[in-house]
Jmol script that loads the backbone (N, CA, C; Angstrom):
load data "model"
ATOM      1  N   UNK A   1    -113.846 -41.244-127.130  1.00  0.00           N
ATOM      2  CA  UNK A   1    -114.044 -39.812-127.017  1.00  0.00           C
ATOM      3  C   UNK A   1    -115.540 -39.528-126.973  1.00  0.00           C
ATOM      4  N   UNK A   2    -115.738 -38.227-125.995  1.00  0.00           N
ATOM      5  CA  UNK A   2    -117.354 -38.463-125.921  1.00  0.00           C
ATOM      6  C   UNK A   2    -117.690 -37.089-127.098  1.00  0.00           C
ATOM      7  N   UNK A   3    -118.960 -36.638-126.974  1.00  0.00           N
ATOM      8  CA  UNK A   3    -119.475 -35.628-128.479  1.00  0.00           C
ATOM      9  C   UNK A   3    -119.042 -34.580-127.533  1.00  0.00           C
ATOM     10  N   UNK A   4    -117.494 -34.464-127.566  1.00  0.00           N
ATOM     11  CA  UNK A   4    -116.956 -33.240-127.295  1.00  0.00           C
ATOM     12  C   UNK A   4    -116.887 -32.047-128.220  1.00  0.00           C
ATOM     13  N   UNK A   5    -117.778 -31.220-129.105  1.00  0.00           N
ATOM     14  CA  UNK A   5    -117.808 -30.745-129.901  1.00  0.00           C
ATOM     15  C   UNK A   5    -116.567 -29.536-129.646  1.00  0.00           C
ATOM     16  N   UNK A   6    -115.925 -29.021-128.891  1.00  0.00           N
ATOM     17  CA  UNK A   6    -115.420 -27.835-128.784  1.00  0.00           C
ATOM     18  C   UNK A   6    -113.751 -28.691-129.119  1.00  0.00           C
ATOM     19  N   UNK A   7    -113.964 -29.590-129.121  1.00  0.00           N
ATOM     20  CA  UNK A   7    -112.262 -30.594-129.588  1.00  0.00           C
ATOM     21  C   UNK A   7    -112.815 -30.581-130.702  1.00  0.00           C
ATOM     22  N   UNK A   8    -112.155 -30.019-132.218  1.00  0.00           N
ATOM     23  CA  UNK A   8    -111.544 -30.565-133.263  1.00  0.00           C
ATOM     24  C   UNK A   8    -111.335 -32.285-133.765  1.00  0.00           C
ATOM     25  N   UNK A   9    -110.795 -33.205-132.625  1.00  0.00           N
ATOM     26  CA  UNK A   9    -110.886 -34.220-133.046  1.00  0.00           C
ATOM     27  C   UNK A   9    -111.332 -35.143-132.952  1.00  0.00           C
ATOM     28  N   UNK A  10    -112.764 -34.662-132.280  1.00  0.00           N
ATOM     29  CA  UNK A  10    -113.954 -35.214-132.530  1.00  0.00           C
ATOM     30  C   UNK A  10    -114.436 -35.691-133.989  1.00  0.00           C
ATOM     31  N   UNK A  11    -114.016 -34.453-134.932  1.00  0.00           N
ATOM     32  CA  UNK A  11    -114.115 -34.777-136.462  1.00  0.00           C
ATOM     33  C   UNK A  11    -113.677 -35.858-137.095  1.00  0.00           C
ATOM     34  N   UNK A  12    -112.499 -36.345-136.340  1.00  0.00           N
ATOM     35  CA  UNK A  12    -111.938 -37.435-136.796  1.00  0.00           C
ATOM     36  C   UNK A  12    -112.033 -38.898-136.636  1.00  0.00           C
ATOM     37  N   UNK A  13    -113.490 -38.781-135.768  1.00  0.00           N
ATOM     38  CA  UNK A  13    -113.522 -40.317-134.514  1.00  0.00           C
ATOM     39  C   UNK A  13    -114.908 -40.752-135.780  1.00  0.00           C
ATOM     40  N   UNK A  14    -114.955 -42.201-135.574  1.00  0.00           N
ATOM     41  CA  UNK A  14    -116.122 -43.133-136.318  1.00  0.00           C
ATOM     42  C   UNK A  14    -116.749 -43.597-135.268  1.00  0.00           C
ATOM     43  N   UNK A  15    -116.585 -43.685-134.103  1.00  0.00           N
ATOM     44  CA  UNK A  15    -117.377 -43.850-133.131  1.00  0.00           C
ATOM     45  C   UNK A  15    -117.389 -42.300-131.782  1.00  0.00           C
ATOM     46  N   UNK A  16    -118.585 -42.229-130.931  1.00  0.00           N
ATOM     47  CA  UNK A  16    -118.362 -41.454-129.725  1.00  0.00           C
ATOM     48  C   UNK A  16    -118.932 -41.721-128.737  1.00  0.00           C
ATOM     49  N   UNK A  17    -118.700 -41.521-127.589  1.00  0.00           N
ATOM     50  CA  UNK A  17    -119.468 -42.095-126.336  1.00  0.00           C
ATOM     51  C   UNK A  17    -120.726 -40.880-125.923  1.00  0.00           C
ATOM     52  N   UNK A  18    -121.677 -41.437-125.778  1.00  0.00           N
ATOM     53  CA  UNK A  18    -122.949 -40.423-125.311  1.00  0.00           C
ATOM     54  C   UNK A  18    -122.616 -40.361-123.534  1.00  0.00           C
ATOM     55  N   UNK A  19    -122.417 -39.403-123.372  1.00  0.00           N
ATOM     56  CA  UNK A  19    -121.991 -39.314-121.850  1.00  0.00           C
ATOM     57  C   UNK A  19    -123.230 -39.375-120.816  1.00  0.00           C
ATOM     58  N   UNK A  20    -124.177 -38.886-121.255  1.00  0.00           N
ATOM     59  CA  UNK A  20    -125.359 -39.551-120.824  1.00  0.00           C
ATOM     60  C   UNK A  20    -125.940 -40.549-120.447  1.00  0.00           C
ATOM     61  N   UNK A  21    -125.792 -41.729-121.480  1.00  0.00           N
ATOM     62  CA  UNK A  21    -125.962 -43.400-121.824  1.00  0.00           C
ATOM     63  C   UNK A  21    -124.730 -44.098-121.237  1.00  0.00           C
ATOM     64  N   UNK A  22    -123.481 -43.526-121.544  1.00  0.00           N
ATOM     65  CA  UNK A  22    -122.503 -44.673-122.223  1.00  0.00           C
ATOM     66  C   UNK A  22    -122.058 -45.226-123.039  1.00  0.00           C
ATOM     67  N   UNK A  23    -123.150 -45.249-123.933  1.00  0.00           N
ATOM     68  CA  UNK A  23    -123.568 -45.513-125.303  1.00  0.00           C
ATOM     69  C   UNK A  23    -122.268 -45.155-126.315  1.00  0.00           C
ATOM     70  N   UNK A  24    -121.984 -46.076-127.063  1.00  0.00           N
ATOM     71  CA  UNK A  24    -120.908 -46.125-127.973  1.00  0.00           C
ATOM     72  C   UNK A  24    -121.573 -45.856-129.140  1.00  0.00           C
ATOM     73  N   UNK A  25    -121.962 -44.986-129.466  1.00  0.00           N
ATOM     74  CA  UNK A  25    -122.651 -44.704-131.089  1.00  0.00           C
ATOM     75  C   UNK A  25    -121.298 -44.988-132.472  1.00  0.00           C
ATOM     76  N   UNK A  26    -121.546 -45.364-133.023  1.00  0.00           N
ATOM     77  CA  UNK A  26    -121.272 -44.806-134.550  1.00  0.00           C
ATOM     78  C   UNK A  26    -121.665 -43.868-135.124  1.00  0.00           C
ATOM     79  N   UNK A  27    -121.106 -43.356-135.918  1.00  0.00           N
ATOM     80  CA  UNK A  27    -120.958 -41.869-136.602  1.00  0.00           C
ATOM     81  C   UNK A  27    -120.158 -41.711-137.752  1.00  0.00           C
ATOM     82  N   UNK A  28    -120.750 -41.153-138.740  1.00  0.00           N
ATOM     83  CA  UNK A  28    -120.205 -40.320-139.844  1.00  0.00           C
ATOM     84  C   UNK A  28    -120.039 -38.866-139.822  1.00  0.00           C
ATOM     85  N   UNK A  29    -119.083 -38.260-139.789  1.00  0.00           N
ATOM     86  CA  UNK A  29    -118.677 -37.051-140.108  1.00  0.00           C
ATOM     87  C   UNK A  29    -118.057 -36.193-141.529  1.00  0.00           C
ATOM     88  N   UNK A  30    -118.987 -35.852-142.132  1.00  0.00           N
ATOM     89  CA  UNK A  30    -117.921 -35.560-143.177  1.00  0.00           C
ATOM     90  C   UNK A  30    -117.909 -34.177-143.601  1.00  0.00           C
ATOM     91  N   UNK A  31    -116.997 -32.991-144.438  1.00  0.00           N
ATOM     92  CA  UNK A  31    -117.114 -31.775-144.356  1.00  0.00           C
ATOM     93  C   UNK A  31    -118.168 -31.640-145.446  1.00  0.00           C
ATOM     94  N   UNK A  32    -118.762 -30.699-145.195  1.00  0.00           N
ATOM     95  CA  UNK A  32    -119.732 -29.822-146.392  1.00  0.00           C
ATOM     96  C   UNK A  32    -119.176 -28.888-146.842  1.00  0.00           C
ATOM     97  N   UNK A  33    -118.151 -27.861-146.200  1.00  0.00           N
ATOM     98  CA  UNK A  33    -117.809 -27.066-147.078  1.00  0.00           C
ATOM     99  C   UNK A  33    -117.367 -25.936-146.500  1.00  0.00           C
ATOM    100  N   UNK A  34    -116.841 -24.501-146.857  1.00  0.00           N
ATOM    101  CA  UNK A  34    -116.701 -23.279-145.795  1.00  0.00           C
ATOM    102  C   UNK A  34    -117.928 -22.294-146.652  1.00  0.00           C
ATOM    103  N   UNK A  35    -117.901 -21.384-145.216  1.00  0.00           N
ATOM    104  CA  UNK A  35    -118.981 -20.749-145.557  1.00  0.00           C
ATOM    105  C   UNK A  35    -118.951 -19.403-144.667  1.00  0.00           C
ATOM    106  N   UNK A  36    -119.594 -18.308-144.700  1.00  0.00           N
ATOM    107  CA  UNK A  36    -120.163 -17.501-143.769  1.00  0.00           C
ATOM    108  C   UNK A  36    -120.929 -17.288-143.047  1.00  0.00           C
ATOM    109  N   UNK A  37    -120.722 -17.491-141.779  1.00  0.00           N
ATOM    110  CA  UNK A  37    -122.425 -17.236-140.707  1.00  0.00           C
ATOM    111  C   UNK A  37    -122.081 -16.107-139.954  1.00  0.00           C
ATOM    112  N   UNK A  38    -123.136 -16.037-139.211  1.00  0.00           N
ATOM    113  CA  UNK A  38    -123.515 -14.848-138.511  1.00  0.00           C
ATOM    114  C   UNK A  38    -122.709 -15.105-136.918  1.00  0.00           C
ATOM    115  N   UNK A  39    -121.953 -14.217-136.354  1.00  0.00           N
ATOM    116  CA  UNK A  39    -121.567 -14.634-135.056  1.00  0.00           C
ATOM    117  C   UNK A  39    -121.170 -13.265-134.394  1.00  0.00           C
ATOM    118  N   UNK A  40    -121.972 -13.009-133.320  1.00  0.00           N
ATOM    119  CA  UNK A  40    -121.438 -11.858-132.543  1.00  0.00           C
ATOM    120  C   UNK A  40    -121.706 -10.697-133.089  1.00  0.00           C
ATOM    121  N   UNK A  41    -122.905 -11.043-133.973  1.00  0.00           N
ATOM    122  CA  UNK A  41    -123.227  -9.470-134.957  1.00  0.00           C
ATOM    123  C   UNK A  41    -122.488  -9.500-136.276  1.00  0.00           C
ATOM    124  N   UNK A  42    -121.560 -10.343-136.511  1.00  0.00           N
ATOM    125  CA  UNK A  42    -120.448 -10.142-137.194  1.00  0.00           C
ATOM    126  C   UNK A  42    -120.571 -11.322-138.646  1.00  0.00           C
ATOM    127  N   UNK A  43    -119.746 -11.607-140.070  1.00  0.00           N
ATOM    128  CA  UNK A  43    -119.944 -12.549-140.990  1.00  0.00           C
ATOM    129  C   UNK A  43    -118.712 -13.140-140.105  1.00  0.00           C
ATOM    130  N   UNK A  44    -118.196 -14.609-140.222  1.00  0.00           N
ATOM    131  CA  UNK A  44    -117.079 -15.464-140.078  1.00  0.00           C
ATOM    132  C   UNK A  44    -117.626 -16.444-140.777  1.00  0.00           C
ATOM    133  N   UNK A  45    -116.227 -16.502-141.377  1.00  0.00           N
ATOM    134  CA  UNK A  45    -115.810 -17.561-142.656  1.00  0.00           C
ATOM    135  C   UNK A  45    -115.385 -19.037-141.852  1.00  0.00           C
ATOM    136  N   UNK A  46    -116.169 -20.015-142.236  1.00  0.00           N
ATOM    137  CA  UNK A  46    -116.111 -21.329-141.572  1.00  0.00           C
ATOM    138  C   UNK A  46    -116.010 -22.664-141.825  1.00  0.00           C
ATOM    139  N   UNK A  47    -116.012 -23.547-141.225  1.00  0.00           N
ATOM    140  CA  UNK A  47    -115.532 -25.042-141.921  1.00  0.00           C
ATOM    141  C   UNK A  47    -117.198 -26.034-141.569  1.00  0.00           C
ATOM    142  N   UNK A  48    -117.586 -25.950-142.007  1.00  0.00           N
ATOM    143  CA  UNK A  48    -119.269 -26.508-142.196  1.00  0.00           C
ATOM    144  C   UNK A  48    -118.486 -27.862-142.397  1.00  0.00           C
ATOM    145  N   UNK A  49    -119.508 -28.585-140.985  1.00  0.00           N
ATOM    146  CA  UNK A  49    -119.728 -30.529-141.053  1.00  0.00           C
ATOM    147  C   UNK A  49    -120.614 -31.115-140.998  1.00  0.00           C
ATOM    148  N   UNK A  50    -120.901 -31.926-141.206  1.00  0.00           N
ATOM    149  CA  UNK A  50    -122.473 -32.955-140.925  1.00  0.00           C
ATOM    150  C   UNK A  50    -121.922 -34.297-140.184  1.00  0.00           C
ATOM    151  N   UNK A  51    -122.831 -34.247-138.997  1.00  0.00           N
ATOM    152  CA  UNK A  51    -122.145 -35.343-138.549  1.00  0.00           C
ATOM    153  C   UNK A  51    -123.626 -36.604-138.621  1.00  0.00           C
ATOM    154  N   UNK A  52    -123.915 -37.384-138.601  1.00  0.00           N
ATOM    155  CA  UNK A  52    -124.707 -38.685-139.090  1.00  0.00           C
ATOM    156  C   UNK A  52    -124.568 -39.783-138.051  1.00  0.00           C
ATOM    157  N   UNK A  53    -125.347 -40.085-137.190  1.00  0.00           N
ATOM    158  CA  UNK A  53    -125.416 -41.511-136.557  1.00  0.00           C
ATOM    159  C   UNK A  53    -126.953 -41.984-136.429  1.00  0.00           C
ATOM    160  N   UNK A  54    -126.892 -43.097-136.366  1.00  0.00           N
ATOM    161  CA  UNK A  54    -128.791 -43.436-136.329  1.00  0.00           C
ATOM    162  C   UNK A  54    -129.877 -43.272-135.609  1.00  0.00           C
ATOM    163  N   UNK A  55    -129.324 -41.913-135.052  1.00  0.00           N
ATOM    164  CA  UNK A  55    -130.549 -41.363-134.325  1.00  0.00           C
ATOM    165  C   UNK A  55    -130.060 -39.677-133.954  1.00  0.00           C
ATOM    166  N   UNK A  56    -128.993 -39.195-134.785  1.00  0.00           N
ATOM    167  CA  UNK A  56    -128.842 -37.657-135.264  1.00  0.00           C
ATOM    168  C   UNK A  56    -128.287 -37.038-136.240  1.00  0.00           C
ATOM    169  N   UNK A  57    -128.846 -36.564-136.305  1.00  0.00           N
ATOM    170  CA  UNK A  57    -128.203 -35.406-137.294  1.00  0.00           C
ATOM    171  C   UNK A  57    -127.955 -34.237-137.214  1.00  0.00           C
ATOM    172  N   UNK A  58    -126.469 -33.648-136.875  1.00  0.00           N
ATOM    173  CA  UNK A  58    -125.924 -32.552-136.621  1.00  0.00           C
ATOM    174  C   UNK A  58    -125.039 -31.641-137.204  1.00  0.00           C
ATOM    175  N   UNK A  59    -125.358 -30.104-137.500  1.00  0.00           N
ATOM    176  CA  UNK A  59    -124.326 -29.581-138.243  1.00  0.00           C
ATOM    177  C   UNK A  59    -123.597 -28.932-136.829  1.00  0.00           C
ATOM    178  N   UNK A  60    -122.034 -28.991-137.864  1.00  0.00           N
ATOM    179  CA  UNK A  60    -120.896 -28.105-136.796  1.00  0.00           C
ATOM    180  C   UNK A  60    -120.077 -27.151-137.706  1.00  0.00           C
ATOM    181  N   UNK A  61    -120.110 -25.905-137.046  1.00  0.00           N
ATOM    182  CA  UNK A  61    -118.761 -25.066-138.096  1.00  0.00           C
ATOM    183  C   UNK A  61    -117.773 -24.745-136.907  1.00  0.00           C
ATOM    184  N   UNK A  62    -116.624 -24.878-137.835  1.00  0.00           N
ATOM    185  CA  UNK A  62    -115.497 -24.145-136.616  1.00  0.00           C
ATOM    186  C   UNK A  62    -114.977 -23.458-137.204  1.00  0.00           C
ATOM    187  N   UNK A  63    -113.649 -22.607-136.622  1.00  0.00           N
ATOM    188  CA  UNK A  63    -113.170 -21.690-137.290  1.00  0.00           C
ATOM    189  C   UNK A  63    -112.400 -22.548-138.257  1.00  0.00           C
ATOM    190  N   UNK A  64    -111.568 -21.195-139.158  1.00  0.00           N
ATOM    191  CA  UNK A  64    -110.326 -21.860-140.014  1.00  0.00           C
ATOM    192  C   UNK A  64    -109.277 -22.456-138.762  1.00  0.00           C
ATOM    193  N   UNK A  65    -109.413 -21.752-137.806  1.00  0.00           N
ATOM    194  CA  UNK A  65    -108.025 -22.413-136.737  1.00  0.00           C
ATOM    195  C   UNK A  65    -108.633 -23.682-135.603  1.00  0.00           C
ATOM    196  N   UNK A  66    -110.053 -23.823-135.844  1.00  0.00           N
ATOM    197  CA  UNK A  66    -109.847 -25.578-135.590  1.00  0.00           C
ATOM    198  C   UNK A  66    -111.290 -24.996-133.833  1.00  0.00           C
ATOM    199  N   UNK A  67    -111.541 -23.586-133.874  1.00  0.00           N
ATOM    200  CA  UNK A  67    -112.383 -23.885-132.779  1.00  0.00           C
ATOM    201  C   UNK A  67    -113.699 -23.634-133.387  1.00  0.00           C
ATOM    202  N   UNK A  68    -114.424 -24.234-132.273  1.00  0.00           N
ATOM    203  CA  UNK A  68    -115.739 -24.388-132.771  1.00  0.00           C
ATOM    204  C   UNK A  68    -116.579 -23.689-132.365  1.00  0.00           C
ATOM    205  N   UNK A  69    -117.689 -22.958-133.154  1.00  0.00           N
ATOM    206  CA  UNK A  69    -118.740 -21.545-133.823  1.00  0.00           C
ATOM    207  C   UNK A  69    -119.340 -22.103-133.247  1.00  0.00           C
ATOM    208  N   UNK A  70    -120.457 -23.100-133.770  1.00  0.00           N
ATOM    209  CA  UNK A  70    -122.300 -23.476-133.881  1.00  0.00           C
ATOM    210  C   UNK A  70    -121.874 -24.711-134.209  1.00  0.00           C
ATOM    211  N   UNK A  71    -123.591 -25.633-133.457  1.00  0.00           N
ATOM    212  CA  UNK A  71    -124.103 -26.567-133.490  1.00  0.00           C
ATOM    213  C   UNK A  71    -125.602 -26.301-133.961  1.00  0.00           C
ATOM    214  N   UNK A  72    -125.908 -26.995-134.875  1.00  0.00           N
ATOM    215  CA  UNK A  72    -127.219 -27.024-135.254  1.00  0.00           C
ATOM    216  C   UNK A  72    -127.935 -28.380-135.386  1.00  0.00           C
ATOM    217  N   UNK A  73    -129.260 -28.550-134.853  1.00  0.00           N
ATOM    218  CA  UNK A  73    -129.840 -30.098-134.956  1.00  0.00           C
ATOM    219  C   UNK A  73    -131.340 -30.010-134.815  1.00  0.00           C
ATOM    220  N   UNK A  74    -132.189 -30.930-135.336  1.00  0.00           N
ATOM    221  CA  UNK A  74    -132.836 -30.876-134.649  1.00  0.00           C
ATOM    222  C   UNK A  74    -133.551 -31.998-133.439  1.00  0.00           C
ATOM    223  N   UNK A  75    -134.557 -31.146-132.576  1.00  0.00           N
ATOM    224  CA  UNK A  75    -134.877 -31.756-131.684  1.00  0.00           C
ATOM    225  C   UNK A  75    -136.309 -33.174-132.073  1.00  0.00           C
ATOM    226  N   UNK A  76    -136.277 -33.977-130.800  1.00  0.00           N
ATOM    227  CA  UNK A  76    -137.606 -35.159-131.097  1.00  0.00           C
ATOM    228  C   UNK A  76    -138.529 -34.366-131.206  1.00  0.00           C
ATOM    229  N   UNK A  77    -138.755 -33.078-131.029  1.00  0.00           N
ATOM    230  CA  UNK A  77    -140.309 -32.457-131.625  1.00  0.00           C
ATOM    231  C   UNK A  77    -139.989 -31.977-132.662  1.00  0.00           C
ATOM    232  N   UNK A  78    -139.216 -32.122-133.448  1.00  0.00           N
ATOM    233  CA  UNK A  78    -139.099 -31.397-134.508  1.00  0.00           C
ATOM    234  C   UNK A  78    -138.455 -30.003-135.309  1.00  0.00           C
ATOM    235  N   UNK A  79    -138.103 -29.353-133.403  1.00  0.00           N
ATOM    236  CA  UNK A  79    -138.109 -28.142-133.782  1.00  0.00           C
ATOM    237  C   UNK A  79    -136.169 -27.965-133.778  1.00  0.00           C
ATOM    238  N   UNK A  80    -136.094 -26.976-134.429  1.00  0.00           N
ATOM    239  CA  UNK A  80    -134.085 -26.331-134.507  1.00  0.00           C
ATOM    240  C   UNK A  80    -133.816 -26.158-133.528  1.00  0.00           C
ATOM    241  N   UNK A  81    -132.760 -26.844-133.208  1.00  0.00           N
ATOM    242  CA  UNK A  81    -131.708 -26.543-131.761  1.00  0.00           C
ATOM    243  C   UNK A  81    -130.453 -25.788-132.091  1.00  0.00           C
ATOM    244  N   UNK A  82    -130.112 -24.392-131.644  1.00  0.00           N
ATOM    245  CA  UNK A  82    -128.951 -23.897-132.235  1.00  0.00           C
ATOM    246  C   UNK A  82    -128.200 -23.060-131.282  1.00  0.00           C
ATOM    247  N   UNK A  83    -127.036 -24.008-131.341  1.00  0.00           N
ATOM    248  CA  UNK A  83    -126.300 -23.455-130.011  1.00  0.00           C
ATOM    249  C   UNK A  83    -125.073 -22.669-130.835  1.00  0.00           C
ATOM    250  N   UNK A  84    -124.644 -21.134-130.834  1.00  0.00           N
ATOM    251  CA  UNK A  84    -124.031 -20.238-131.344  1.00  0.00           C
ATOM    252  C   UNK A  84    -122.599 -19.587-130.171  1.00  0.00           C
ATOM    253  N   UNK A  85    -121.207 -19.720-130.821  1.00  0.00           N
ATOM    254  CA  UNK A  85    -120.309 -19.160-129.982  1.00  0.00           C
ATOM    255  C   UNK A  85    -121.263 -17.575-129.335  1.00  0.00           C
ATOM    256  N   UNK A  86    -120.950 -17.324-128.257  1.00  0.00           N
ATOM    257  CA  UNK A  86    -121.251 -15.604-127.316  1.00  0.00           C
ATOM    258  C   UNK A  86    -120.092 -15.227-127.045  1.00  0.00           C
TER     259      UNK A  86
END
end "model"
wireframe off; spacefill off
backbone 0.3
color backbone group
């Protein structure tokens, strides 16, 4: 499975394919917790993840029903990458 973030069972894979590379990464995913963010002007209550492989580090929230809000990471300069449901 590649870092299909908008599939749910992505959460569940120990490895993913970089569709870019090819590249078979390893990966840890594990939940952090629910929470409230900001979306559409609006609070939504969410399922906060961290996902871990040796060369990222990415947060994901989805809804309670399994679709997915935001991606947060950051970039090789350093700076926040944050991609938000519109």
């Amino acid at each position: 499975m590649t870092f299909a973030y908008w599939n749910p069972l992505m959460l569940q894979q120990s490895h993913l394919i970089n569709p870019e590379t090819g590249e078979d990464v390893a990966v840890s995913i594990a939940p952090v917790g629910e929470e409230d963010i900001q979306l559409r002007g609006a609070s939504v209550h969410a399922r906060h993840y961290h996902l871990h492989s040796a060369k990222l580090e990415i947060d994901l929230w989805y809804s309670l029903d399994g679709d997915w809000l935001a991606l947060e990471s950051t970039s090789g300069k350093g700076r926040r990458l944050r991609y938000v449901l519109n």
